[in-house]
Every structure is written in structure tokens, then in C-alpha cells.
C-alpha positions in Angstrom: 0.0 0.0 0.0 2.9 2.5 0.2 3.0 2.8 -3.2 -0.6 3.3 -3.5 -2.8 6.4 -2.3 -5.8 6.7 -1.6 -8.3 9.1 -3.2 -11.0 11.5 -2.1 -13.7 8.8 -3.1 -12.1 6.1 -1.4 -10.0 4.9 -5.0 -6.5 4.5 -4.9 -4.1 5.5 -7.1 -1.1 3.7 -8.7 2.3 4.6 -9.8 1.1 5.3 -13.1 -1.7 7.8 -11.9 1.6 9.8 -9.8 3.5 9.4 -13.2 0.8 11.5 -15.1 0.8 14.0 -12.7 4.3 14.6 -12.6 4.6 14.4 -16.7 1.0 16.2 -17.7 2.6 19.3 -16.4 5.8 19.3 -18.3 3.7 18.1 -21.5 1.9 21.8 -20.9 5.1 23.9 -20.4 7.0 21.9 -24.1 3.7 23.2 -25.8 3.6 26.4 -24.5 7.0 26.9 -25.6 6.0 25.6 -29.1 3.5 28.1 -29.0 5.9 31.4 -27.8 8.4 30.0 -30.3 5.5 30.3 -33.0 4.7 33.9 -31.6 7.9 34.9 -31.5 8.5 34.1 -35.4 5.2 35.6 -36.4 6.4 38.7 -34.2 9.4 39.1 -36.1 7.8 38.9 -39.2 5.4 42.0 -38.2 8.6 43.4 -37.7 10.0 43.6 -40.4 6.7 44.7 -42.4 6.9 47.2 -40.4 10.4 48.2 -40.6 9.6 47.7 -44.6 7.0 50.1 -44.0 8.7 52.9 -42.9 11.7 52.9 -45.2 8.9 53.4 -47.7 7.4 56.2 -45.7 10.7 57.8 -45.5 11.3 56.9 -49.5 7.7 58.7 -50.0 8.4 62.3 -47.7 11.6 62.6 -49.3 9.9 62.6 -53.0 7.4 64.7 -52.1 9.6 67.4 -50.3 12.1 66.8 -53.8 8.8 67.3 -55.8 7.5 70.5 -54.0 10.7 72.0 -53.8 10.9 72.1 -57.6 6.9 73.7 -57.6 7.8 76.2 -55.5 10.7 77.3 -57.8 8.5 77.3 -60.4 5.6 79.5 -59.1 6.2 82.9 -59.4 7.9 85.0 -57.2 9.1 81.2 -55.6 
């Protein structure tokens, strides 16, 4: 019986029953690690969209600065 023990409801509970409870737990932290490691890739992806993003922004204000520079020049009196 010392390897055995007992239940709430009276039933006992075997080796295998403590095994589960010890590995059930570390089955739950490997996939939550699968699923941070998933995150953290689709993370960096956003990243770099965004980063993408700006450089594209910054591509766009320089044009239009370029492009109203050379209107004003050409309005009179500019």
C-alpha cells in the first residue's frame, strides 16, 4: 500500500496515476514553448513589415519634399 494512495472517493491511485501528474505538467510547459516560439517568429515577421513600411514612408516624404521643392521654384515670385 505504500506505493498506492488513496483518493478523495475512497480509489487509490497507482504509480502510473503519480506518473501522469508529474509528466501532464511538463507536456503543458513543451507546448507552450512551441506556442511562444510560434509567436515569436510571427512577431518578427510583423517586424520587419513594419520596418519595410517605414523605409517606404521615408522613401515617399523625401519625394514629395524633392517634388514641392521644384513647384515652389516654379511658381512665381518662388
Amino acid at each position: 500500500m505504500s506505493w498506492r494512495r488513496r483518493r478523495a472517493g475512497g480509489d487509490t491511485e497507482s504509480r502510473g496515476g503519480i506518473a501522469d501528474r508529474f509528466w501532464a505538467p511538463l507536456a503543458v510547459v513543451v507546448k507552450l514553448q512551441d506556442k511562444v516560439g510560434r509567436q515569436a517568429g510571427a512577431a518578427k515577421g510583423r517586424q520587419s513589415r513594419i520596418e519595410d513600411l517605414a523605409a517606404r514612408v521615408i522613401r515617399l516624404e523625401a519625394r514629395m519634399e524633392m517634388v514641392l521643392h521644384a513647384v515652389m521654384r516654379r511658381l512665381p515670385g518662388g
